[in-house]
VMD Tcl script that builds the backbone (N, CA, C; Angstrom):
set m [mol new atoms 528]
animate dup $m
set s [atomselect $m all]
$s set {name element resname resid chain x y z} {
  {N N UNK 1 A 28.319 -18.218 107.118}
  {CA C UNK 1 A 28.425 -16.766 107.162}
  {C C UNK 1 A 27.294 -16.174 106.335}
  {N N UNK 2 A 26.721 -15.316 106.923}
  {CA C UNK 2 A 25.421 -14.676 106.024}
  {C C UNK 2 A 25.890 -13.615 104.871}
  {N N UNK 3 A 24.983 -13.307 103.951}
  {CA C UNK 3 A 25.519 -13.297 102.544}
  {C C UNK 3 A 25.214 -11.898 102.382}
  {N N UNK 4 A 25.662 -10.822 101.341}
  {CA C UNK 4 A 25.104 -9.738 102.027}
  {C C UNK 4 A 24.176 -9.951 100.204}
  {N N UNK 5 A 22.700 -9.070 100.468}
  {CA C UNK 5 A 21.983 -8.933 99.303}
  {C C UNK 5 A 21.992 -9.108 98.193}
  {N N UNK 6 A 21.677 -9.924 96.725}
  {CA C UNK 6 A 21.945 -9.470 95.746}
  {C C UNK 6 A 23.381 -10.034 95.766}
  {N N UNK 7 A 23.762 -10.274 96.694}
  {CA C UNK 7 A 25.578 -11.098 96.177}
  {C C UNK 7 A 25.870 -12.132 96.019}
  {N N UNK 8 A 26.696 -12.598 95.328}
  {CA C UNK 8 A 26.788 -13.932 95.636}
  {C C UNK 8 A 28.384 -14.119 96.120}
  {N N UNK 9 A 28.863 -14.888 97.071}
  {CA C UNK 9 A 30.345 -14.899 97.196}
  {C C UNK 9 A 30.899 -16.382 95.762}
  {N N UNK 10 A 31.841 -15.864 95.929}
  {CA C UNK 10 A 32.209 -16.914 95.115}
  {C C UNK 10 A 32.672 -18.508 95.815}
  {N N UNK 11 A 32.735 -19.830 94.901}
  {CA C UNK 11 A 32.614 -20.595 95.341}
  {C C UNK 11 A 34.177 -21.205 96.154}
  {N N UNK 12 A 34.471 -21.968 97.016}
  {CA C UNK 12 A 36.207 -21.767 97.822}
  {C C UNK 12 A 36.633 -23.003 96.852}
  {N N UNK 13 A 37.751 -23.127 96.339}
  {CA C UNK 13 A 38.410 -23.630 95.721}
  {C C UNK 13 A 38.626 -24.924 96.120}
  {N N UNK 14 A 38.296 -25.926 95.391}
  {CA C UNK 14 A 38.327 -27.549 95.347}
  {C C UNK 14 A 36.867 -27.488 95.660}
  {N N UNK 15 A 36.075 -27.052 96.054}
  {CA C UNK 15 A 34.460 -27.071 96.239}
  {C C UNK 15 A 34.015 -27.471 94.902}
  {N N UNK 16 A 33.222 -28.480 94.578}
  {CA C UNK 16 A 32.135 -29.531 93.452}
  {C C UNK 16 A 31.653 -27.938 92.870}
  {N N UNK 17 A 31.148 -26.692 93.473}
  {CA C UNK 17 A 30.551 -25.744 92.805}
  {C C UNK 17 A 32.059 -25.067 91.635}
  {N N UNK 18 A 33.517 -25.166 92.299}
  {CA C UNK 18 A 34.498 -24.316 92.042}
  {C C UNK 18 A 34.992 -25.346 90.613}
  {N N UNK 19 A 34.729 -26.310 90.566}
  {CA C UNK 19 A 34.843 -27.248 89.729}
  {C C UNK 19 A 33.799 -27.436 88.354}
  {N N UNK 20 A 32.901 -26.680 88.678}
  {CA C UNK 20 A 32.051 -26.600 87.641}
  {C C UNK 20 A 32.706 -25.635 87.064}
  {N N UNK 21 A 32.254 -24.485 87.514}
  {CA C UNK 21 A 32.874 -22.938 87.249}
  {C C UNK 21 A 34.088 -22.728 86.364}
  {N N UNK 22 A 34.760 -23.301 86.260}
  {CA C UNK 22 A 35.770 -23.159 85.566}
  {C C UNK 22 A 36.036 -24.476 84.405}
  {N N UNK 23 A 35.691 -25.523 84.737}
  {CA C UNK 23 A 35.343 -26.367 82.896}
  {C C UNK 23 A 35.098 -25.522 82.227}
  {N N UNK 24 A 36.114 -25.637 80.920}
  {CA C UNK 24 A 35.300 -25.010 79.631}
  {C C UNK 24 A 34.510 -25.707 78.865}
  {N N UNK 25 A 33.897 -24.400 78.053}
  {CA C UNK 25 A 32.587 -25.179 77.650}
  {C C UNK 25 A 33.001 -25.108 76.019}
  {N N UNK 26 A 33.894 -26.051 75.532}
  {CA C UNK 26 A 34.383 -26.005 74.309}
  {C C UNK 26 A 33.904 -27.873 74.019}
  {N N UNK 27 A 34.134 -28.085 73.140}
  {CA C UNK 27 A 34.010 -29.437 72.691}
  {C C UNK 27 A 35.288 -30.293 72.972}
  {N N UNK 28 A 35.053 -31.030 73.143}
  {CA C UNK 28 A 36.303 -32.451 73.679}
  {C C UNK 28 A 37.609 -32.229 71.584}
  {N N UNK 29 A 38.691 -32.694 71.982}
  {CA C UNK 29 A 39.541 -32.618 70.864}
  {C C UNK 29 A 39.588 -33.820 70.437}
  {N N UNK 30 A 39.852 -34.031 69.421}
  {CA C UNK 30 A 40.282 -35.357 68.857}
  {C C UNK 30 A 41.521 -35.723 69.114}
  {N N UNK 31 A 41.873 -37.191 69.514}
  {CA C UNK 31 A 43.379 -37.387 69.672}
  {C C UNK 31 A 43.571 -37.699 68.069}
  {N N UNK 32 A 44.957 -36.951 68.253}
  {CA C UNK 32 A 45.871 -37.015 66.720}
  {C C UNK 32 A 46.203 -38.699 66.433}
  {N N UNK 33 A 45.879 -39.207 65.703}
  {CA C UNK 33 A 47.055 -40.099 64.862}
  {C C UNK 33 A 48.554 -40.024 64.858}
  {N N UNK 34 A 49.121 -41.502 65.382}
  {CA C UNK 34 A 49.995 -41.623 64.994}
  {C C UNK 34 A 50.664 -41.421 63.709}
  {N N UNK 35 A 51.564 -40.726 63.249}
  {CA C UNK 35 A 51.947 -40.600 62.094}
  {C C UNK 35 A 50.874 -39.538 61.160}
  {N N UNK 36 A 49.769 -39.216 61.524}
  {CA C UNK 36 A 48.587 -38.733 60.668}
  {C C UNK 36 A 49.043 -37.033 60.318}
  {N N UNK 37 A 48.814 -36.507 58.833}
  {CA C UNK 37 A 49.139 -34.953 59.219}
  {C C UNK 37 A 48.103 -34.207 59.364}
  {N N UNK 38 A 48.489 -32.823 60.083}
  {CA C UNK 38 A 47.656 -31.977 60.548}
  {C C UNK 38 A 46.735 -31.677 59.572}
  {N N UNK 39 A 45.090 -31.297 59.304}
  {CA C UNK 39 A 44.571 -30.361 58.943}
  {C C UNK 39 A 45.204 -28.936 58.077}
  {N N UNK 40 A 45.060 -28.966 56.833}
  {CA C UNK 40 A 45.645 -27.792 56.236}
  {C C UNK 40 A 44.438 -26.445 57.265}
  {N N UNK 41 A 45.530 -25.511 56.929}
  {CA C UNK 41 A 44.914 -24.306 57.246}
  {C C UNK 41 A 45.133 -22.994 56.238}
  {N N UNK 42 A 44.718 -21.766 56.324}
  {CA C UNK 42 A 44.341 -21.090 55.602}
  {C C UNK 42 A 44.478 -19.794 56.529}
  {N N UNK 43 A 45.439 -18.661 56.446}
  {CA C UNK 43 A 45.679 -17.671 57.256}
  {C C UNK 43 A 45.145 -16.122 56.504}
  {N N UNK 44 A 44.068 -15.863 57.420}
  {CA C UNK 44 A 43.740 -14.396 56.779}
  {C C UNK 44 A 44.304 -13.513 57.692}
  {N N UNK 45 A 45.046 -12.209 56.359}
  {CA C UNK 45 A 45.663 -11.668 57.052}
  {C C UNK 45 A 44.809 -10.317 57.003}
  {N N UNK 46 A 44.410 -9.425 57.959}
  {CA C UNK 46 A 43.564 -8.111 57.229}
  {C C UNK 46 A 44.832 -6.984 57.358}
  {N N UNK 47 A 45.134 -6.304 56.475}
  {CA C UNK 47 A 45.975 -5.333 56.309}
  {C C UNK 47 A 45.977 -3.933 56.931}
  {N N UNK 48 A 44.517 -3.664 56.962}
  {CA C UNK 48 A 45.150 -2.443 58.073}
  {C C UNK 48 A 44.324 -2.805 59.620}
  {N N UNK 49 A 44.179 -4.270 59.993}
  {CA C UNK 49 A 43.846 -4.187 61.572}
  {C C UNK 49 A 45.002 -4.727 61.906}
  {N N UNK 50 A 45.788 -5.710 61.152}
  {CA C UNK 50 A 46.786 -6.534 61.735}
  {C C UNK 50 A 46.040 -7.839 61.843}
  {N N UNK 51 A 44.852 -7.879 62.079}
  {CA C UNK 51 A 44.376 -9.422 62.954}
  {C C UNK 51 A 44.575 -10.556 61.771}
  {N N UNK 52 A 44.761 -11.848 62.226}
  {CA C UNK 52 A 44.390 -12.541 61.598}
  {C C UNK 52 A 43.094 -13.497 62.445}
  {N N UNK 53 A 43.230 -14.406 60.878}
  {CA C UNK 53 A 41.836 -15.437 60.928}
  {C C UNK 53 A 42.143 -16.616 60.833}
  {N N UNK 54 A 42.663 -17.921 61.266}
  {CA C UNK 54 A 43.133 -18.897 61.029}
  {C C UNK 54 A 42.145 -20.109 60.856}
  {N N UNK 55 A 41.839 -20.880 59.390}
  {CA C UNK 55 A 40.619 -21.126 59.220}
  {C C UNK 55 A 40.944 -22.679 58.687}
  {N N UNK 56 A 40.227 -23.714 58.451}
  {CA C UNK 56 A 40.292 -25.123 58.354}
  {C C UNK 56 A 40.134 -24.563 56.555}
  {N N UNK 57 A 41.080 -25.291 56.200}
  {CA C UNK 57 A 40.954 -25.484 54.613}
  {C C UNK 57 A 40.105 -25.910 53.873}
  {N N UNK 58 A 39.132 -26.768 54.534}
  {CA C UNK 58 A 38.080 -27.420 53.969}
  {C C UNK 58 A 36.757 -27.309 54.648}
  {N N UNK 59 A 36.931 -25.890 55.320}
  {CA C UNK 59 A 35.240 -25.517 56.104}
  {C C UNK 59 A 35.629 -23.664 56.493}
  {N N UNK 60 A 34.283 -23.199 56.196}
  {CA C UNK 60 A 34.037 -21.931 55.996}
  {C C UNK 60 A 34.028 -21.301 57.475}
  {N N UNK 61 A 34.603 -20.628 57.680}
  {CA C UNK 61 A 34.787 -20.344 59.159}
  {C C UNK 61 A 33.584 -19.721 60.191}
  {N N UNK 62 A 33.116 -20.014 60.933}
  {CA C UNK 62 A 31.774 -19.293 61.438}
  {C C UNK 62 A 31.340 -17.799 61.169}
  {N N UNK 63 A 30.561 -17.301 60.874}
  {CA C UNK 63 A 29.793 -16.324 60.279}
  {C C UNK 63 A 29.813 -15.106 61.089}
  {N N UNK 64 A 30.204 -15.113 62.704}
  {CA C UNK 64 A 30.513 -14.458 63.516}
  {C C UNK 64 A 31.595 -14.178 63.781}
  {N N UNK 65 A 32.827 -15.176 62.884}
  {CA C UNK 65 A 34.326 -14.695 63.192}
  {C C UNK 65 A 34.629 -13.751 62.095}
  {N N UNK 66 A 33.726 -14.068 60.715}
  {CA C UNK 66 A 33.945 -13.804 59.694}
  {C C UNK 66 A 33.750 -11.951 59.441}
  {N N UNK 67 A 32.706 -11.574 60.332}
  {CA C UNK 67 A 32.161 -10.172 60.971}
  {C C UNK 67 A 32.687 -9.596 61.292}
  {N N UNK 68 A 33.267 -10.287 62.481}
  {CA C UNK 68 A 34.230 -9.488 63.130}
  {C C UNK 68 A 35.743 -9.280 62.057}
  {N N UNK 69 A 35.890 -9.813 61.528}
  {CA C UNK 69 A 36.912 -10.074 60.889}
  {C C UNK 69 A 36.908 -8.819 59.994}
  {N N UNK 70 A 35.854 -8.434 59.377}
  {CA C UNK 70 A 36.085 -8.048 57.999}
  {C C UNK 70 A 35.023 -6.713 58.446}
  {N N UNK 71 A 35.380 -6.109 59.711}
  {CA C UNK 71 A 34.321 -4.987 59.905}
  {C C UNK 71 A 34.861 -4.035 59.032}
  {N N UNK 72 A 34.697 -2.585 59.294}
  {CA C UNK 72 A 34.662 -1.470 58.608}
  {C C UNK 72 A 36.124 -1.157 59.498}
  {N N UNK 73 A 37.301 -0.632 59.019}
  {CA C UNK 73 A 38.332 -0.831 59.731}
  {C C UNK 73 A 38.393 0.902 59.772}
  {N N UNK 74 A 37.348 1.790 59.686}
  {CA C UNK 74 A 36.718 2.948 59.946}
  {C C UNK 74 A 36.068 3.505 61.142}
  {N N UNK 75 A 35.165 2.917 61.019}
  {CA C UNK 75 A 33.975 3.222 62.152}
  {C C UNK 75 A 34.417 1.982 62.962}
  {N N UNK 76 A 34.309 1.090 62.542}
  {CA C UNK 76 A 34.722 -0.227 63.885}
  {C C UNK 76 A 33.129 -1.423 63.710}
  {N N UNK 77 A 32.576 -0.735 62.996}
  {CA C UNK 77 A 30.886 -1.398 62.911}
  {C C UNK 77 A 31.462 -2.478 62.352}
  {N N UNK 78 A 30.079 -3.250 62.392}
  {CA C UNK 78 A 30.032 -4.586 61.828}
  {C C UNK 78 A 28.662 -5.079 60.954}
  {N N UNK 79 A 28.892 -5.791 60.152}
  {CA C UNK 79 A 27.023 -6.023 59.658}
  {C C UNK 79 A 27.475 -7.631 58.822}
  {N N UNK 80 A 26.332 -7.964 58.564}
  {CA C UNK 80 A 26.321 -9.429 58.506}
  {C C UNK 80 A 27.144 -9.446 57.107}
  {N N UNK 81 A 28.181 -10.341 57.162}
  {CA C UNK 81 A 28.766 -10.634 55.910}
  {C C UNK 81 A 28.310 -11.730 55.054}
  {N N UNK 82 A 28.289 -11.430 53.569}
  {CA C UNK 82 A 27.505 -12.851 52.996}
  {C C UNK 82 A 28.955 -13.730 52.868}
  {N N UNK 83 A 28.931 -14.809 53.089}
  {CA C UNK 83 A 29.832 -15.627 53.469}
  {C C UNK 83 A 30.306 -16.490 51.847}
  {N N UNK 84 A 29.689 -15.626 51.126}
  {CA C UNK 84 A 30.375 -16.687 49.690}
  {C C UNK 84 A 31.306 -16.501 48.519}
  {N N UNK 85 A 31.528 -14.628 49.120}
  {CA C UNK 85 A 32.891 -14.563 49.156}
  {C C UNK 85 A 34.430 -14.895 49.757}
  {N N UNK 86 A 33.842 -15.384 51.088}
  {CA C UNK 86 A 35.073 -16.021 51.673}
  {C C UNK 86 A 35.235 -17.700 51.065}
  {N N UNK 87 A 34.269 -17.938 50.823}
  {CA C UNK 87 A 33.796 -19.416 50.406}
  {C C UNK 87 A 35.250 -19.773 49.042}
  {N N UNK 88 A 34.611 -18.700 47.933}
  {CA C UNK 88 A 34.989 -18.370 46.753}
  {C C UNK 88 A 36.519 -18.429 46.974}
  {N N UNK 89 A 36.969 -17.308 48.116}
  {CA C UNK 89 A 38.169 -17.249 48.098}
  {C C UNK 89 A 38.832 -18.538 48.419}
  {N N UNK 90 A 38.203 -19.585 49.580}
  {CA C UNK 90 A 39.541 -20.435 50.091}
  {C C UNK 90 A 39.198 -21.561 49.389}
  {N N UNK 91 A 38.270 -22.147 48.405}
  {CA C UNK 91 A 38.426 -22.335 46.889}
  {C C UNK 91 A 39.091 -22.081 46.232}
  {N N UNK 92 A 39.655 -21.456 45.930}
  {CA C UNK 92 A 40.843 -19.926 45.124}
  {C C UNK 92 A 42.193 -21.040 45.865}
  {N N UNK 93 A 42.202 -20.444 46.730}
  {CA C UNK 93 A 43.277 -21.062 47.740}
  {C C UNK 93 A 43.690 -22.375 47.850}
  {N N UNK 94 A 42.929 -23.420 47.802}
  {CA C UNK 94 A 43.109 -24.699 47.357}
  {C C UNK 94 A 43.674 -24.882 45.886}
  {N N UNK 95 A 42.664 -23.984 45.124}
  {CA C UNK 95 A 43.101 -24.394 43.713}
  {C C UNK 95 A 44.617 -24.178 43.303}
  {N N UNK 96 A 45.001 -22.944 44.070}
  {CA C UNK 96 A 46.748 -22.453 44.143}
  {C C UNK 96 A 47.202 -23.089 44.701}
  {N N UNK 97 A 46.579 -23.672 45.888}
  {CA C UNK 97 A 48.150 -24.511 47.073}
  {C C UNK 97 A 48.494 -23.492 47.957}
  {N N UNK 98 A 47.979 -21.861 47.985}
  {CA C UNK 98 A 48.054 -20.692 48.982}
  {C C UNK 98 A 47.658 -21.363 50.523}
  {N N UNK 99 A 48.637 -20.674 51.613}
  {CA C UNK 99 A 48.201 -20.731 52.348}
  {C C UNK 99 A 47.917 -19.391 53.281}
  {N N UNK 100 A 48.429 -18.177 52.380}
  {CA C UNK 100 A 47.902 -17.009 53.675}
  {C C UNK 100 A 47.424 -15.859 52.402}
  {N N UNK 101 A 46.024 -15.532 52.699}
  {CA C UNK 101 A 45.406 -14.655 52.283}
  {C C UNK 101 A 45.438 -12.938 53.070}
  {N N UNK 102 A 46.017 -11.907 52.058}
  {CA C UNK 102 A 46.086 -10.716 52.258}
  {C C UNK 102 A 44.674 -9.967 52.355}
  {N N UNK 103 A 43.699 -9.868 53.304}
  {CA C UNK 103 A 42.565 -8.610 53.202}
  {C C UNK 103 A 42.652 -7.463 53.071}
  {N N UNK 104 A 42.527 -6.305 52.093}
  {CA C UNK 104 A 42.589 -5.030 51.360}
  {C C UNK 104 A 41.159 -5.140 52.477}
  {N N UNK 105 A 39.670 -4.920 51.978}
  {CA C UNK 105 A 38.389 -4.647 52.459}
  {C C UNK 105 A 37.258 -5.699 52.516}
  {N N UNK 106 A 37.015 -5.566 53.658}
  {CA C UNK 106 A 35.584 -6.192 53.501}
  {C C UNK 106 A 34.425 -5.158 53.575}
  {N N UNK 107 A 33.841 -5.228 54.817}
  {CA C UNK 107 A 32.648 -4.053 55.061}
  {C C UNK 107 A 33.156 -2.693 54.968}
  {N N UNK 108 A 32.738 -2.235 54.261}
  {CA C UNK 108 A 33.042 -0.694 54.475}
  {C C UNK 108 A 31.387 0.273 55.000}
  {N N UNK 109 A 31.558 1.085 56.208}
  {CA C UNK 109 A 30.624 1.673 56.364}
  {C C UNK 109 A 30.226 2.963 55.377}
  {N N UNK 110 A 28.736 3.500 54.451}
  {CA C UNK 110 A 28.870 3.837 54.042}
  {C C UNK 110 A 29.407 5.511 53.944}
  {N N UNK 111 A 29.112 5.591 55.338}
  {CA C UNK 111 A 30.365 7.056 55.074}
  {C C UNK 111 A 32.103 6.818 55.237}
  {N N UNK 112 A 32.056 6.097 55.558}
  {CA C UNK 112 A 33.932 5.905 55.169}
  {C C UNK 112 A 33.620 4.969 53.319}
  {N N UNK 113 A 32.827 4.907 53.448}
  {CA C UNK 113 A 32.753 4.804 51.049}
  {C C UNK 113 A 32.465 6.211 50.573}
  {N N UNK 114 A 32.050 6.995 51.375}
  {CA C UNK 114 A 31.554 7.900 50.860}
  {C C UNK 114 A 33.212 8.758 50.755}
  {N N UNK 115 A 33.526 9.029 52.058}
  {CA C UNK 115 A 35.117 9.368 52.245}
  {C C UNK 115 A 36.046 8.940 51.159}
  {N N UNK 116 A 36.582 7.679 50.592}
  {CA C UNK 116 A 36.783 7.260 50.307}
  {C C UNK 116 A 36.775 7.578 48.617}
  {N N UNK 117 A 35.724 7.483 48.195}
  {CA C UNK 117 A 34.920 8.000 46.719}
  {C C UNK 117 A 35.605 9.473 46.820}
  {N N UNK 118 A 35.464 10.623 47.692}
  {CA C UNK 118 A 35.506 11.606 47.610}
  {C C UNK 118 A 37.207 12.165 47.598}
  {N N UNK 119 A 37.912 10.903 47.395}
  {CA C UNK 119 A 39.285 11.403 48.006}
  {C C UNK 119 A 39.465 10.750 46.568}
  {N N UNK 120 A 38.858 10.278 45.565}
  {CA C UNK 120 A 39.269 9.950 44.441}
  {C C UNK 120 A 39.737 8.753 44.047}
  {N N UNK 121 A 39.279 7.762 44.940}
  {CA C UNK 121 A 39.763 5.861 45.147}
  {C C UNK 121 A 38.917 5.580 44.115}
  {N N UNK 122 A 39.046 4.191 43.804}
  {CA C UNK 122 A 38.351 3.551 42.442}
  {C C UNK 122 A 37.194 2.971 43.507}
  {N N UNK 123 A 36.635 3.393 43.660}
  {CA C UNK 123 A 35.242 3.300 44.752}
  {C C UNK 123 A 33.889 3.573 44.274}
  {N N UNK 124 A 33.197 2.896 44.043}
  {CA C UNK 124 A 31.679 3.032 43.709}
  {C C UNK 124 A 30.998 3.751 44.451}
  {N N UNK 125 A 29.936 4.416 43.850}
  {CA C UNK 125 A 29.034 4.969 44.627}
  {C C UNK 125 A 28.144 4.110 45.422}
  {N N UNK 126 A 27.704 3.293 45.200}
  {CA C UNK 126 A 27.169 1.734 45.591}
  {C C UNK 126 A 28.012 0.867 45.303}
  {N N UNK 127 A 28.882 0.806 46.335}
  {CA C UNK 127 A 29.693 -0.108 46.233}
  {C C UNK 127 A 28.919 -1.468 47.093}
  {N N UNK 128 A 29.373 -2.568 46.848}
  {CA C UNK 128 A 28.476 -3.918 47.553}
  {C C UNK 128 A 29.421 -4.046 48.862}
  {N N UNK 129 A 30.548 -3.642 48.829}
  {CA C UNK 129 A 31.276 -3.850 50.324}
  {C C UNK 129 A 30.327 -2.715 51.605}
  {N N UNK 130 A 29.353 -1.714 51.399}
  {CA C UNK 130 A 28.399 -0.907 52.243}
  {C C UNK 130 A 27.681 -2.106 52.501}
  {N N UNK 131 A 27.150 -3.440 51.197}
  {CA C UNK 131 A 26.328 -4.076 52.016}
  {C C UNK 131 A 26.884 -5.413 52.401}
  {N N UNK 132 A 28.148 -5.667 52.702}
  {CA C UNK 132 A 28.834 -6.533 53.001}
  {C C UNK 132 A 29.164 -8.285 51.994}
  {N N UNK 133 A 28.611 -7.728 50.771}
  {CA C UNK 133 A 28.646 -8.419 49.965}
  {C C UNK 133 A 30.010 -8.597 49.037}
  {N N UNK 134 A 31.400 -8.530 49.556}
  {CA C UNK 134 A 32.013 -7.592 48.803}
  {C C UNK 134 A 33.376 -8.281 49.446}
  {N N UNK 135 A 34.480 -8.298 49.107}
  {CA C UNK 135 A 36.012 -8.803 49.443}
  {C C UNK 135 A 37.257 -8.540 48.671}
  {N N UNK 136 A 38.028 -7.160 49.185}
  {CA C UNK 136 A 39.286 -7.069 48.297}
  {C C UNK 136 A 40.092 -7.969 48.654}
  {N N UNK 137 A 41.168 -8.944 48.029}
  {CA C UNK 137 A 41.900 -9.692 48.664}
  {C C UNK 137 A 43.261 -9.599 47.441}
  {N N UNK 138 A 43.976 -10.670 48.144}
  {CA C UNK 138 A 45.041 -11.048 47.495}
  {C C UNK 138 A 46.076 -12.347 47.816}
  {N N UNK 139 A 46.208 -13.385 47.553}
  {CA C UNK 139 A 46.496 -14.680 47.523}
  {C C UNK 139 A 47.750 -14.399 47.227}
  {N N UNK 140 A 48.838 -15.011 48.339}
  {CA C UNK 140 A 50.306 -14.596 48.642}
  {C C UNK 140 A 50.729 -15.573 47.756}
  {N N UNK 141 A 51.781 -15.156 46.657}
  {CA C UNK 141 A 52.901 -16.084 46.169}
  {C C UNK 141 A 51.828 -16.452 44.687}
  {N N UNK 142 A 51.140 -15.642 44.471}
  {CA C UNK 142 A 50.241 -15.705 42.940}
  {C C UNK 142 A 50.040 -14.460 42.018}
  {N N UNK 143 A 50.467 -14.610 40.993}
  {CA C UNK 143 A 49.734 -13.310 40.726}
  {C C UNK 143 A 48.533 -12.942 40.575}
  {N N UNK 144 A 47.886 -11.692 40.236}
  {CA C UNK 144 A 46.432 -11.092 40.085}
  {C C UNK 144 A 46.782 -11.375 39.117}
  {N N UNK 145 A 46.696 -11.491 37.816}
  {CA C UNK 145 A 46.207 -12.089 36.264}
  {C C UNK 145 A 45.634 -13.614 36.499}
  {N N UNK 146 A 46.430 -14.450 37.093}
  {CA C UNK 146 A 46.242 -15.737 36.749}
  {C C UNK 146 A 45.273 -16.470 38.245}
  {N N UNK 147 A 44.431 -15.082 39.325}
  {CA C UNK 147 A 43.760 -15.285 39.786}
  {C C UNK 147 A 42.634 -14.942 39.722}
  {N N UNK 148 A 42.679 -13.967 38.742}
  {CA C UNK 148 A 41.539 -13.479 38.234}
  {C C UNK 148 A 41.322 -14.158 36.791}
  {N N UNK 149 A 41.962 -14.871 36.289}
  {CA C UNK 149 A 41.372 -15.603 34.923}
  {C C UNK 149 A 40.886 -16.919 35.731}
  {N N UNK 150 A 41.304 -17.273 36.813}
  {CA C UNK 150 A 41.040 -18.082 37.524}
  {C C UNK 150 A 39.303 -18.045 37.727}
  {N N UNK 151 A 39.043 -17.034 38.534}
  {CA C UNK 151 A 37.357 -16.702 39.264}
  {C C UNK 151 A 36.785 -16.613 37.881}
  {N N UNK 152 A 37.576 -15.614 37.389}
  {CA C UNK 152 A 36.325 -15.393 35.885}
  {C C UNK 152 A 36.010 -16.680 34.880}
  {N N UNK 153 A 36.611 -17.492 34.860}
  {CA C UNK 153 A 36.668 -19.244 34.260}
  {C C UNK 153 A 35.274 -19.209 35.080}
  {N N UNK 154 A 35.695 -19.445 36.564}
  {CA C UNK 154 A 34.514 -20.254 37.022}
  {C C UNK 154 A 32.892 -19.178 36.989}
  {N N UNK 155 A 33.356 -17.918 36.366}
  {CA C UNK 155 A 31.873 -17.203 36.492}
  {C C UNK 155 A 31.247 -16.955 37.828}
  {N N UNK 156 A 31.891 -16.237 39.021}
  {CA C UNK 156 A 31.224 -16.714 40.289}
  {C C UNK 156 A 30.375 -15.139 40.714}
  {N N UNK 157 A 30.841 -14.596 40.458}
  {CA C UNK 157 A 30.378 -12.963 40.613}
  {C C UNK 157 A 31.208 -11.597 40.253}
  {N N UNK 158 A 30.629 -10.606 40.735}
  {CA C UNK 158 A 31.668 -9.361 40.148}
  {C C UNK 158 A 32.895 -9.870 40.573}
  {N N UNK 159 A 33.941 -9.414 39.676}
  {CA C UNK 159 A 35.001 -9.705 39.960}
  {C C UNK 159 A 36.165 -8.473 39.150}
  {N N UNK 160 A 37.051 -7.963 39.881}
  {CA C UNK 160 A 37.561 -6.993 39.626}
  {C C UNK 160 A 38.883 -7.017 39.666}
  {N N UNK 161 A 40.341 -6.639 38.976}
  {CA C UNK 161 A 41.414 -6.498 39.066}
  {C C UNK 161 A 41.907 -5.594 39.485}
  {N N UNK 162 A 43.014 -5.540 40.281}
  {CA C UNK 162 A 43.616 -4.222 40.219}
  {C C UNK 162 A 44.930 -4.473 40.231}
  {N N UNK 163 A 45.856 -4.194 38.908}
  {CA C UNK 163 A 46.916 -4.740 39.004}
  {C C UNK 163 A 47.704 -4.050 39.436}
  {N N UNK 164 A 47.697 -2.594 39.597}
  {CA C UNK 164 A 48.926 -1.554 39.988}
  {C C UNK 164 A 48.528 -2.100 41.655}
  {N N UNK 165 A 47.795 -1.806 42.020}
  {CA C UNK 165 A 47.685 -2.357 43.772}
  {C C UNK 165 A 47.413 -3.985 43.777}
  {N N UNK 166 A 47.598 -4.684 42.714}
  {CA C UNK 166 A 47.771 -6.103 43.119}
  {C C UNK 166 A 47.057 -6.475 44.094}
  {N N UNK 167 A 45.406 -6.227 43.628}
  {CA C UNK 167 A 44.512 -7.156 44.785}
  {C C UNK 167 A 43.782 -7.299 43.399}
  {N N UNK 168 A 42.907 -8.425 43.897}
  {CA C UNK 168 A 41.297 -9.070 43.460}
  {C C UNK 168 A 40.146 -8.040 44.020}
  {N N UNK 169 A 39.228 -7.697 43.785}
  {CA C UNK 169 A 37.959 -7.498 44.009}
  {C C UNK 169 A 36.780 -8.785 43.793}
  {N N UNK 170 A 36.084 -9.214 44.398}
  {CA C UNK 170 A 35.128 -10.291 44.338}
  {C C UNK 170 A 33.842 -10.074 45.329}
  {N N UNK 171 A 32.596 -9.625 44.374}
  {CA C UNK 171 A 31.582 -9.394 44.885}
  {C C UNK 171 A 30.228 -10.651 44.251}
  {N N UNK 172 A 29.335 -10.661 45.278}
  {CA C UNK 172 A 28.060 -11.854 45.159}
  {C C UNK 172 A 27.083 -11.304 44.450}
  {N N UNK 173 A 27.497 -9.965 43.083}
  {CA C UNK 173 A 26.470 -9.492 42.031}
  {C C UNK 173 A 26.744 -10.429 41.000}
  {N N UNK 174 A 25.913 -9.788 39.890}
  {CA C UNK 174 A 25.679 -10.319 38.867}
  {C C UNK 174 A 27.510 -10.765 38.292}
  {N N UNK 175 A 27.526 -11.909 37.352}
  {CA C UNK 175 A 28.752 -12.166 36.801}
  {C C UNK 175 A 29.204 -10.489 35.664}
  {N N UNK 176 A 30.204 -10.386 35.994}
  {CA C UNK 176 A 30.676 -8.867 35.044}
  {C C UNK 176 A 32.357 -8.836 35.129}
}
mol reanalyze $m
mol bondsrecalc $m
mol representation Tube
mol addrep $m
């Protein structure tokens, strides 16, 4: 049957072409072990999208989930996140035995900081979450004192309390 311009029909089902087409293009799985246990995991929860992030306990989750993850829950933008605050955190998370992390902020665009500042929040004028350097969180079933004497032991970067709202602040500036 002749094809009309510019089209392509699609390929008829059980056809070698219809069989390509639909393999996914993911990597082969490992078969489980008998008796062997699962892979710990690590559940981010972000608080005002709802989404979570479900991440291998012992590897930093791709840099593109991490984006999307932690956009501006404002504008909807996205910008490259430095990844060593999430690093920091599921470090954190091991060291507790946590397995589901609460997200307060990641990126904030800078007019929803600006918003934000202006409504009287404990918000910087340069805050490092405008340049995605930046992670409010909170580690379920711990308190903020003994997670924040925690980061500040290890000296890793800004690091901030907030105990009436019971989150962490943890930014990739200078130690303070």
């Amino acid at each position: 049957a002749p094809q009309a311009r510019g089209r392509v029909s699609p390929p008829k089902k059980g056809a070698p072409e219809w069989k390509q087409r639909v393999r996914p293009k993911t990597r082969p799985v490992r078969a489980a072990r008998v008796g062997a246990l699962p892979r710990p995991v690590l559940n981010f929860v972000n608080l005002h999208t709802g989404e979570r992030l479900v991440v291998d306990l012992h590897r930093v989750p791709p840099p593109a989930l991490v984006n999307r993850f932690l956009r501006c829950r404002w504008t909807g933008r996205r910008t490259r996140m430095d990844q060593q605050p999430i690093r920091w955190v599921i470090e954190a998370a091991r060291h507790f035995g946590v397995r589901e992390v609460h997200v307060i902020s990641g990126f904030r665009h800078p007019k929803f900081n600006e918003v934000l500042r202006k409504k009287g929040r404990q918000v910087a004028r340069r805050s490092n979450h405008r340049l995605g350097k930046a992670l409010d969180f909170r580690l379920i079933g711990v308190e903020v004192e003994r997670v924040f004497r925690y980061l500040k032991k290890r000296r890793l970067g800004g690091i901030g309390r907030y105990s009436n709202s019971k989150f962490i602040h943890l930014d990739t500036g200078r130690f303070r």
